[in-house]
TORPAPA-703396 format. One record per residue: residue in three letters; x, y, z of N, C-alpha, C in turn; chain. Coordinates in steps of 0.2 Angstrom, whole numbers. Atoms other than C-alpha are relative to their C-alpha. Example, Ala and Ser with C-alpha at 12.3 -4.5 7.8 and 13.67 -1.06 7.14 Angstrom:
BEGIN
(atom 'Ala' (4 -6 0) (62 -22 39) (4 6 0) 'A') (atom 'Ser' (-4 -6 -1) (68 -5 36) (-4 5 3) 'A') 
END
This chain:
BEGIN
(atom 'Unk' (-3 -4 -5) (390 345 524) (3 6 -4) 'A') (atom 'Unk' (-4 -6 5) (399 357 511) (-7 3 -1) 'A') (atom 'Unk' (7 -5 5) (380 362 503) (-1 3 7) 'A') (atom 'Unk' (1 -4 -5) (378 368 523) (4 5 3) 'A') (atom 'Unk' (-5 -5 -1) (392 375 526) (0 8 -5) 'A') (atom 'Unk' (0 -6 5) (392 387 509) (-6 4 3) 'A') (atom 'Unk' (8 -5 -3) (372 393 516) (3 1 7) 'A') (atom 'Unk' (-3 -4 -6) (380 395 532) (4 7 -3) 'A') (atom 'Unk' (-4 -7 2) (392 409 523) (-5 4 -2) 'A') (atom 'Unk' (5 -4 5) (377 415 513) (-4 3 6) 'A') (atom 'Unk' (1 -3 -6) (369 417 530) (3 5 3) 'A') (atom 'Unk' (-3 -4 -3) (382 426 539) (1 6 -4) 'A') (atom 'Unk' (0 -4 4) (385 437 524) (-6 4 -1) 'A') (atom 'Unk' (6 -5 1) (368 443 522) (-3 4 7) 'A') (atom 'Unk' (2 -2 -6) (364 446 539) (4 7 3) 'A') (atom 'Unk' (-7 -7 0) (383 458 541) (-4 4 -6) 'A') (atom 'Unk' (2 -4 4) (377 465 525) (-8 5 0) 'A') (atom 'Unk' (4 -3 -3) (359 470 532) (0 4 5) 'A') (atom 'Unk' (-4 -6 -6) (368 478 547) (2 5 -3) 'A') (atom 'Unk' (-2 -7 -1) (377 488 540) (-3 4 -6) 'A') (atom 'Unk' (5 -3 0) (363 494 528) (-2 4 3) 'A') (atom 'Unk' (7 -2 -6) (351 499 542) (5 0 7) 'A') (atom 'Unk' (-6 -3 -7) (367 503 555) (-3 3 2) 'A') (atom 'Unk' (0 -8 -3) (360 521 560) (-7 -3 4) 'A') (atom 'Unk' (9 3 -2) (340 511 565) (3 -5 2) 'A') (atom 'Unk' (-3 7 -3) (351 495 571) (2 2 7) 'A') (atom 'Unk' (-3 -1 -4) (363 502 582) (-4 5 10) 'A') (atom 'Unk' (2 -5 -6) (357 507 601) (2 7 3) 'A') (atom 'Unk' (-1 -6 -3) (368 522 604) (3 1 -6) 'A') (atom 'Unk' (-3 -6 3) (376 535 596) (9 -3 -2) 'A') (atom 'Unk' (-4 2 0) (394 526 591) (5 4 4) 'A') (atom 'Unk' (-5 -5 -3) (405 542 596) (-1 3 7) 'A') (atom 'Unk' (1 -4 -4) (396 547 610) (4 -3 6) 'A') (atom 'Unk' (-3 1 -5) (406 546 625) (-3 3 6) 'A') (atom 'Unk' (6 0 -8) (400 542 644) (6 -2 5) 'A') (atom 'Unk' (-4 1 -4) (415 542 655) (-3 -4 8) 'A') (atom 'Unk' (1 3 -3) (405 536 667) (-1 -9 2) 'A') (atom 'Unk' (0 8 3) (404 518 659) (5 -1 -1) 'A') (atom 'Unk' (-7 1 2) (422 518 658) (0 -8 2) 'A') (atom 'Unk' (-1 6 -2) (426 501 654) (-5 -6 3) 'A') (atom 'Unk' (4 1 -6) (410 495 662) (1 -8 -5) 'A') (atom 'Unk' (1 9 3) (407 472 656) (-6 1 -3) 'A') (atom 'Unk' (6 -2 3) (392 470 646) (-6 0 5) 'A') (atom 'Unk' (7 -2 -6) (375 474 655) (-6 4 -5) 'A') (atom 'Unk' (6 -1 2) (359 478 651) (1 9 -1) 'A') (atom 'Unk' (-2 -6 2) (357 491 638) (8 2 -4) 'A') (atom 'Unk' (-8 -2 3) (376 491 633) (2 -8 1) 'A') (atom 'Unk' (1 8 1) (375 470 627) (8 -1 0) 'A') (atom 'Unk' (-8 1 -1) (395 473 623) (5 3 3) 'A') (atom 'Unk' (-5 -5 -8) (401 484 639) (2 7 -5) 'A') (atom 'Unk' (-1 -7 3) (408 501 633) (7 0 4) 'A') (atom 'Unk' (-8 1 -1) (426 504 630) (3 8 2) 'A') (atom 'Unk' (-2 -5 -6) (438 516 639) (-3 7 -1) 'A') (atom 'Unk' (7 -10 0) (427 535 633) (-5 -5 2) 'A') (atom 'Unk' (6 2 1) (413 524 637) (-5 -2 -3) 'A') (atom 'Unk' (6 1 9) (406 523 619) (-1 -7 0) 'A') (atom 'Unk' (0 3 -1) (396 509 617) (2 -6 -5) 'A') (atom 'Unk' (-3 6 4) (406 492 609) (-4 -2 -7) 'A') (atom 'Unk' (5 4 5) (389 485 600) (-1 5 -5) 'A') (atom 'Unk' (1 -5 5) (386 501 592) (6 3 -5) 'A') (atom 'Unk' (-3 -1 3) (403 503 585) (1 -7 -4) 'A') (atom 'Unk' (1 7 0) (403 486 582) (-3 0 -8) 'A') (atom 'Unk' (5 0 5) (390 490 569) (-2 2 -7) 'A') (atom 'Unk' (-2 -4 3) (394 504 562) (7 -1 -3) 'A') (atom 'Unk' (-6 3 3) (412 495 560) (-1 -4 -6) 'A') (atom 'Unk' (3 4 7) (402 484 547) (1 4 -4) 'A') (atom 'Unk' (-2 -6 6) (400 497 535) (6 1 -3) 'A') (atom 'Unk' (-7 -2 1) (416 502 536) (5 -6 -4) 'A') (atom 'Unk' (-5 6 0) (425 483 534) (-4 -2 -8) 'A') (atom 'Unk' (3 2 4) (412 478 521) (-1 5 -7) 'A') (atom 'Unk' (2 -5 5) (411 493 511) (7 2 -1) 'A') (atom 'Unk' (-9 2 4) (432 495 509) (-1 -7 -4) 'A') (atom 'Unk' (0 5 5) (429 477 503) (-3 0 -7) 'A') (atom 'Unk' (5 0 5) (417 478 490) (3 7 -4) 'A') (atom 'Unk' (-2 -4 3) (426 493 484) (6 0 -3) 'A') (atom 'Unk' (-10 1 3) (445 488 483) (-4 -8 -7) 'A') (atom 'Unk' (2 5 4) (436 469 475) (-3 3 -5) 'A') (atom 'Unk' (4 -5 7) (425 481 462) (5 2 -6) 'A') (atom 'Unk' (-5 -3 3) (438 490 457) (5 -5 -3) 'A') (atom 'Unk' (-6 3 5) (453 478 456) (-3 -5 -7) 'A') (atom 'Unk' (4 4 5) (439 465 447) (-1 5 -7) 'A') (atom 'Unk' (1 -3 5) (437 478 433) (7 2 -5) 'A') (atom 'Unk' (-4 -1 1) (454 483 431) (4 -6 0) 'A') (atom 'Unk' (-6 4 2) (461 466 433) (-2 -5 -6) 'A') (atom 'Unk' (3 2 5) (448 459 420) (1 2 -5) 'A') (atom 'Unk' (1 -2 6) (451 472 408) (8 -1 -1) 'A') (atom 'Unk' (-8 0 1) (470 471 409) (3 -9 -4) 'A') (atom 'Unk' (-4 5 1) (471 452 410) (-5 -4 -9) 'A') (atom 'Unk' (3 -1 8) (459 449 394) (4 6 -6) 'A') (atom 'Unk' (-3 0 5) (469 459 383) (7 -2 -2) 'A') (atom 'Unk' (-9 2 0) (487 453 388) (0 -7 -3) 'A') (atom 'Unk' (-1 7 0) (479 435 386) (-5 -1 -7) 'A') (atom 'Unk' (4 1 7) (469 436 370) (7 5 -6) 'A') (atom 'Unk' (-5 -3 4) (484 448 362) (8 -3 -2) 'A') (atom 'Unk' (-7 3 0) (498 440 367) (7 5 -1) 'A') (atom 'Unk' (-7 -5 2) (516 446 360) (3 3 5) 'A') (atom 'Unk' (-1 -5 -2) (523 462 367) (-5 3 4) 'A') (atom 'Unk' (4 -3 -3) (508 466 375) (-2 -5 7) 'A') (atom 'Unk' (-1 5 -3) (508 450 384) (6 -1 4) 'A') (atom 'Unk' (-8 0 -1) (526 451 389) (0 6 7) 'A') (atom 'Unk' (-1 -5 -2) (525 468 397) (-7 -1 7) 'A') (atom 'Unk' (3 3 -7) (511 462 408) (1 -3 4) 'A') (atom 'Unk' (-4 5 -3) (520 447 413) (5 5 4) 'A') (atom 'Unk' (-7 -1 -3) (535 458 419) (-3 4 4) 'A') (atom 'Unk' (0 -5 -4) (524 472 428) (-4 -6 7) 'A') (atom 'Unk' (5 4 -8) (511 459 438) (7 -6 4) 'A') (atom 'Unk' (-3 3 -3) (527 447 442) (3 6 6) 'A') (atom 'Unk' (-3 -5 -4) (535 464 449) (-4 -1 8) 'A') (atom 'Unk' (5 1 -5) (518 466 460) (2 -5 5) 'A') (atom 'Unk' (2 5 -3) (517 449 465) (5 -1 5) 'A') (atom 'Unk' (-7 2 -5) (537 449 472) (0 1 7) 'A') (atom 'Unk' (0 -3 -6) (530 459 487) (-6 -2 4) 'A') (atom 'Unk' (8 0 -2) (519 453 498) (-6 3 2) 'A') (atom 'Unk' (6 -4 -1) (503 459 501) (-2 4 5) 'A') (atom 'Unk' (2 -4 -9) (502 466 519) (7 3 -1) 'A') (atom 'Unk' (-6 -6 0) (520 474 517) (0 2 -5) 'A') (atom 'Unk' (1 -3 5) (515 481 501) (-3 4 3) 'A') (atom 'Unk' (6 -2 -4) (500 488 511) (4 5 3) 'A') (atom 'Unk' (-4 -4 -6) (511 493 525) (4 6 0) 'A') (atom 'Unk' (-4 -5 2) (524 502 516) (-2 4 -7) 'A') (atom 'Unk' (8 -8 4) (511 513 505) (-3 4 6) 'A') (atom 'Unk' (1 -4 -4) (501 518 519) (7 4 6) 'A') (atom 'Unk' (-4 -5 -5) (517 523 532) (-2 7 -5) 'A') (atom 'Unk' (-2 -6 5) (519 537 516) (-8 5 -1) 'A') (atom 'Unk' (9 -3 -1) (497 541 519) (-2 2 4) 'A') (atom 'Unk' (4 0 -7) (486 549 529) (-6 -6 3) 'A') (atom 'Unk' (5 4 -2) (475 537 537) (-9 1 -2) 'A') (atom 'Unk' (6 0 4) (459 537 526) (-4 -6 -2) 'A') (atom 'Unk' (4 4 4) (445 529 518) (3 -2 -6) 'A') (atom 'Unk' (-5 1 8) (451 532 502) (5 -4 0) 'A') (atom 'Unk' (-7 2 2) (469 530 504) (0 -9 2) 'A') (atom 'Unk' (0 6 0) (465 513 510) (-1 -4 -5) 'A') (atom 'Unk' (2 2 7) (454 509 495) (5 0 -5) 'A') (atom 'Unk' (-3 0 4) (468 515 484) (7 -4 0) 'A') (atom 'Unk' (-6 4 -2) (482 507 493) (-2 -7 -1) 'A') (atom 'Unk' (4 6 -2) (472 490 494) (1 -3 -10) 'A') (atom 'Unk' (4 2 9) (467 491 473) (9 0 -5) 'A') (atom 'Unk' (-5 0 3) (485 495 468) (6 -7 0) 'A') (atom 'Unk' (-3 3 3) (491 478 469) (-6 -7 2) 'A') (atom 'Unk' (4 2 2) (475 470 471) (-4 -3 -6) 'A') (atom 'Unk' (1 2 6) (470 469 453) (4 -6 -2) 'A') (atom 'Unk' (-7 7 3) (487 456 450) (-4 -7 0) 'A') (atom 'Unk' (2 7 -3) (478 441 457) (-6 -2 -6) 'A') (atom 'Unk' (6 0 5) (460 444 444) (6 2 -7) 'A') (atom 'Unk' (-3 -2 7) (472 449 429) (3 -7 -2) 'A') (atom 'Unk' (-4 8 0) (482 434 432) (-1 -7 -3) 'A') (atom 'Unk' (5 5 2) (467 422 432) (-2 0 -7) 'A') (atom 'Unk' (1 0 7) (459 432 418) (4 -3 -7) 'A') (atom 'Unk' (-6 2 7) (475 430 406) (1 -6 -1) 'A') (atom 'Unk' (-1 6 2) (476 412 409) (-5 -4 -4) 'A') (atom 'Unk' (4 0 1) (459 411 406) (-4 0 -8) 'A') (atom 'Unk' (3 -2 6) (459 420 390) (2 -4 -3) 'A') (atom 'Unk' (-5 3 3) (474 409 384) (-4 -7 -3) 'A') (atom 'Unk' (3 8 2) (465 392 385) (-7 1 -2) 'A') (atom 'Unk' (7 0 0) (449 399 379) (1 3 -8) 'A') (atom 'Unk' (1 -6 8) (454 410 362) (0 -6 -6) 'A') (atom 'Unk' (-1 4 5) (459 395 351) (-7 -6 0) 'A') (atom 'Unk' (4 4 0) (443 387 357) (-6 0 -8) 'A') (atom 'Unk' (5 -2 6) (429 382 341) (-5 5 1) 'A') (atom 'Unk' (5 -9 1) (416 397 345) (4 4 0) 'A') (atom 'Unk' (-3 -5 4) (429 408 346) (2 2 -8) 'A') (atom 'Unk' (-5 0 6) (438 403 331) (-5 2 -3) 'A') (atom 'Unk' (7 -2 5) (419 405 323) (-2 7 0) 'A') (atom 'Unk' (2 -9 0) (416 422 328) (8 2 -4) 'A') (atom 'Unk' (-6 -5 6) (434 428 319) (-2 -2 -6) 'A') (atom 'Unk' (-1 2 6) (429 418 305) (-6 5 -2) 'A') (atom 'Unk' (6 -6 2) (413 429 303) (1 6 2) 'A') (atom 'Unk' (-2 -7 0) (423 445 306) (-4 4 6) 'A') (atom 'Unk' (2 -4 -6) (417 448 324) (6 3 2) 'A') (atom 'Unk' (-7 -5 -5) (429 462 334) (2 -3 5) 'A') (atom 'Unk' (-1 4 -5) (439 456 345) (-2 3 9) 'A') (atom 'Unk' (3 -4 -5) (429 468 357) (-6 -4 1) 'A') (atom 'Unk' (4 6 1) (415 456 354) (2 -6 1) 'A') (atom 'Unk' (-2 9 -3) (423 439 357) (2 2 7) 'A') (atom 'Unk' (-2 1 -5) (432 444 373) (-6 2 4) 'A') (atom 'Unk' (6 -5 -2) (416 455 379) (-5 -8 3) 'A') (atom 'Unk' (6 4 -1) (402 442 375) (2 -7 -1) 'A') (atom 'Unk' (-3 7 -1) (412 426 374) (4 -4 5) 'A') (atom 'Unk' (-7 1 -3) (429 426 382) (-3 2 9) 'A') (atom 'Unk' (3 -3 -9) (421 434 400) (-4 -4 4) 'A') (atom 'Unk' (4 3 -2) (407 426 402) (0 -9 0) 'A') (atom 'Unk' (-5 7 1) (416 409 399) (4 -3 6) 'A') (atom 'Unk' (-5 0 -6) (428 413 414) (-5 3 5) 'A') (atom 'Unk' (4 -5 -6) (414 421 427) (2 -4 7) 'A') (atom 'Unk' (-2 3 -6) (415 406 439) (7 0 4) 'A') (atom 'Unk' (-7 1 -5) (433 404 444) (2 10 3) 'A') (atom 'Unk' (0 -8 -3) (432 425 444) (-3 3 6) 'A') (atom 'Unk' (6 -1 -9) (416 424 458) (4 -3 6) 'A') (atom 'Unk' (-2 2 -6) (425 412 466) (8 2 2) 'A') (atom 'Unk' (-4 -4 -2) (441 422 467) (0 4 3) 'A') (atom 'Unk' (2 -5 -3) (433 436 472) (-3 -3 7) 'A') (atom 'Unk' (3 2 -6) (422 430 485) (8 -2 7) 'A') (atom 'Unk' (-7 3 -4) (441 422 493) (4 8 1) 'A') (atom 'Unk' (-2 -6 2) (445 439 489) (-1 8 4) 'A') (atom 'Unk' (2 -3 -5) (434 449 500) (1 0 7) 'A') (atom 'Unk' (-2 2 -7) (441 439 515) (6 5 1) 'A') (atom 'Unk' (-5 0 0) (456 444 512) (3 8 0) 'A') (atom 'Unk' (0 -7 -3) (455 463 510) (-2 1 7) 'A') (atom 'Unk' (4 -1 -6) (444 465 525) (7 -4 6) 'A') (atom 'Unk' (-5 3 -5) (458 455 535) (6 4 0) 'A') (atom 'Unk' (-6 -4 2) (472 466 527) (-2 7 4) 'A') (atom 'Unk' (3 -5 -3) (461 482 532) (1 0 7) 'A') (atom 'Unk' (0 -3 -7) (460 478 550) (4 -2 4) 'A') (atom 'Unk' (-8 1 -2) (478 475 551) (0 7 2) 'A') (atom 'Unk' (-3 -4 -1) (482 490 546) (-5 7 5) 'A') (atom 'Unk' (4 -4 -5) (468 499 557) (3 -2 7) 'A') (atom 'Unk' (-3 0 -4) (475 489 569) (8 4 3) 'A') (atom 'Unk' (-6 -3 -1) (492 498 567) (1 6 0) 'A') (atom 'Unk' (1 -9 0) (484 515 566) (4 1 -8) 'A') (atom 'Unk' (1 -2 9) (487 516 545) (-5 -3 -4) 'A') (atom 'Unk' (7 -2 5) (471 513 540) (-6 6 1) 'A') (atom 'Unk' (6 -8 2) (453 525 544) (2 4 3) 'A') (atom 'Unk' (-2 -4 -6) (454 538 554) (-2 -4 4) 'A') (atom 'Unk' (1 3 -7) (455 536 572) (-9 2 2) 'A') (atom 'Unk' (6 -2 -5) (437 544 577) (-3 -7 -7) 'A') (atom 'Unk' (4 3 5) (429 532 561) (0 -7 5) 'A') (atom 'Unk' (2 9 0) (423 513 568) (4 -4 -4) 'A') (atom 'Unk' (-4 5 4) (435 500 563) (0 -4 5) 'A') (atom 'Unk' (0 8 -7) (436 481 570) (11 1 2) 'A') (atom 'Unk' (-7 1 0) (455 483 569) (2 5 4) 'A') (atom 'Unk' (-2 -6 -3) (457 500 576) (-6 -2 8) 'A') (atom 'Unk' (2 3 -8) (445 492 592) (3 -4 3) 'A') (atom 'Unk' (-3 4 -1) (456 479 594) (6 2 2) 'A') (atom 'Unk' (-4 -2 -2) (471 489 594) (-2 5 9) 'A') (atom 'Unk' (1 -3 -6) (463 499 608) (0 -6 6) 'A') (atom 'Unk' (0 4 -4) (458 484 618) (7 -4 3) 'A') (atom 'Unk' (-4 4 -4) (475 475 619) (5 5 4) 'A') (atom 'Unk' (-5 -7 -5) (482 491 630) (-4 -3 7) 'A') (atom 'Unk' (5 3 -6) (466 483 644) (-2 -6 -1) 'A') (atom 'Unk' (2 9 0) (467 465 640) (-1 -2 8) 'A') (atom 'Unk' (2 3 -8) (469 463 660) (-7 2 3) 'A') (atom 'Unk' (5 -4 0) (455 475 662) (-8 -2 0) 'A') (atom 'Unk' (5 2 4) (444 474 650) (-2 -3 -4) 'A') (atom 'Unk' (-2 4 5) (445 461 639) (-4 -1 -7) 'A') (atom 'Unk' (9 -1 4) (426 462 630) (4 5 -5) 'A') (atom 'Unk' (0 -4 3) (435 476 623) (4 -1 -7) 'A') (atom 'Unk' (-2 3 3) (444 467 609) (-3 -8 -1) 'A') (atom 'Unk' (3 6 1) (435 450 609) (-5 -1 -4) 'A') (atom 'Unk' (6 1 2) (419 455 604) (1 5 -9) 'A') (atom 'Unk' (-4 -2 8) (429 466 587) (1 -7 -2) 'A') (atom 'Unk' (-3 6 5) (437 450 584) (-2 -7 -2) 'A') (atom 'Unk' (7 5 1) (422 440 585) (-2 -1 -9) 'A') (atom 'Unk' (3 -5 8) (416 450 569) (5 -2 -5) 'A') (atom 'Unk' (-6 3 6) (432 448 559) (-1 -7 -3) 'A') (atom 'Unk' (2 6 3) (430 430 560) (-5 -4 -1) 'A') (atom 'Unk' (9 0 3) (413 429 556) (1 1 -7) 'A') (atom 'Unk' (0 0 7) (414 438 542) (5 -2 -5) 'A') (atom 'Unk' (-3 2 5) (429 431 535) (0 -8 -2) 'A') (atom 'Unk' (2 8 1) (425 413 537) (-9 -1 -4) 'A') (atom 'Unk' (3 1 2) (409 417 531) (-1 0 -9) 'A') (atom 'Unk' (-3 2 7) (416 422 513) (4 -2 -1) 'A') (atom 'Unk' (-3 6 2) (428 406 514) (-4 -3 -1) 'A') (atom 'Unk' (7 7 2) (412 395 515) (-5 3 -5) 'A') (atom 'Unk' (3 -2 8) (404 404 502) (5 0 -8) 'A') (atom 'Unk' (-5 3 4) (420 403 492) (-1 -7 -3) 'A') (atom 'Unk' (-1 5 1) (421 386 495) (-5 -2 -5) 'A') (atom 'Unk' (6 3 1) (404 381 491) (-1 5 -10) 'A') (atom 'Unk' (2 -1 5) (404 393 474) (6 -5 -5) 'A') (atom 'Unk' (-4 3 3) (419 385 469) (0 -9 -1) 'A') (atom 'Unk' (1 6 2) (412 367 470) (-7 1 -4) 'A') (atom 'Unk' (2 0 6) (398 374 461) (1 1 -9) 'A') (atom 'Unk' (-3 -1 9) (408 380 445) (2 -5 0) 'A') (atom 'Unk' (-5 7 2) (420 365 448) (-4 -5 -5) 'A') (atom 'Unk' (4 8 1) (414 351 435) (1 -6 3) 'A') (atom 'Unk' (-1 2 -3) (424 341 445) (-5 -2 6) 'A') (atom 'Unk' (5 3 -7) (414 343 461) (-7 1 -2) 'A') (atom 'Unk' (7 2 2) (397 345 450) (-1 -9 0) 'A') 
END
């Protein structure tokens, strides 16, 4: 049941990811075009998920929303993974004072939760792509530095390491091609849990009006429109909040399922 569940996330993932690809050749209309005439119309043929109060069509932003949710994630997850791999590999192979000083800044981070960390950066932004990416990665990294460091710790005193120092390899060399590729699985499978998790933070704060712009496709920012014509319209947030939980359940079960592959445990 678990090996079906993970290809189901691999499923869902690939298929979001082919969307929003081929978004511009996928999509039926024009995302931003507005039809006052459809104000509000239910789904109907030709407009599959009704059209919201301008009467732009749902599916089409919908679509075009992918891009947006999936392309913050893969970019905040890029980044923090580079920044928190190189940080948490030299704290946890060097130890000391360099060690120390790590410890005191990632606990800092960590004291704040995630979503009011988020919240009280962006109030201070304009509403961007960017600024979400950069408010996203600035305490994003903590979680992969975290791993990496503990990773490196129970791994540096191992006999291939010890073997490469005894033969005067750099220690640019052991963490590189030994130390890294040693810890990849619990890294995939962090991330992958990881992707959920921005994409869910992102259409918060879209929902809140401080994530993309307002004219941009966001599932969060359609959902905030819809709960003003829940009596109404209802389509008009259900079929966004369809999609969220789609794609976040989709990289939990891909999670899960990579994490019982690394596990020796569940091999």
């Amino acid at each position: 049941m678990r090996k079906w569940i993970s290809r189901i996330g691999v499923g869902v993932i690939a298929v979001l990811v082919l969307v929003a690809i081929f978004a511009p050749w996928i999509a039926p209309h024009d995302p931003n075009a507005y039809n006052l005439s459809l104000k509000f119309a239910p789904p109907h043929a030709g407009y599959w998920f009704g059209n919201d109060a301008e009467g732009r069509d749902i599916l089409s932003r919908i679509i075009f929303g992918t891009r947006v949710s999936l392309g913050i994630g893969m970019a905040v997850v890029g980044i923090s993974l580079v920044v928190g791999c190189a940080a948490g590999l030299v704290a946890g192979y060097a130890g000391g004072v360099i060690d120390q000083i790590f410890l005191f800044v990632t606990d800092t981070l960590l004291a704040f939760p995630s979503f009011l960390f988020a919240l009280a950066v962006a109030a201070f932004l304009e509403p961007s792509v960017i600024n979400i990416i950069i408010i996203l990665c600035l305490k994003g990294w903590v979680s992969y530095a975290r791993l990496v460091r503990g990773q490196a710790m129970a791994l540096k005193n191992r006999e291939f390491v010890l073997a490469e120092r005894a033969i005067g390899a750099s220690r640019r060399r052991i963490c590189v091609k030994h130390l890294l590729p040693n810890m990849a699985g619990p890294i995939i499978v962090n991330a992958s849990f990881g992707m959920a998790g921005v994409i869910m933070i992102e259409s918060a704060l879209s929902f809140l009006g401080l994530g993309v712009p307002v004219d941009t496709p966001s599932w969060g920012a359609m959902i905030d429109q819809g709960t003003r014509y829940l009596l109404v319209a209802s389509h008009l947030s259900i079929f966004p909040g369809i999609f969220i939980m789609l794609v976040v359940l989709g990289f939990n079960f891909l999670g899960d399922g990579l994490r019982d592959r690394f596990s020796p445990r569940g091999r």
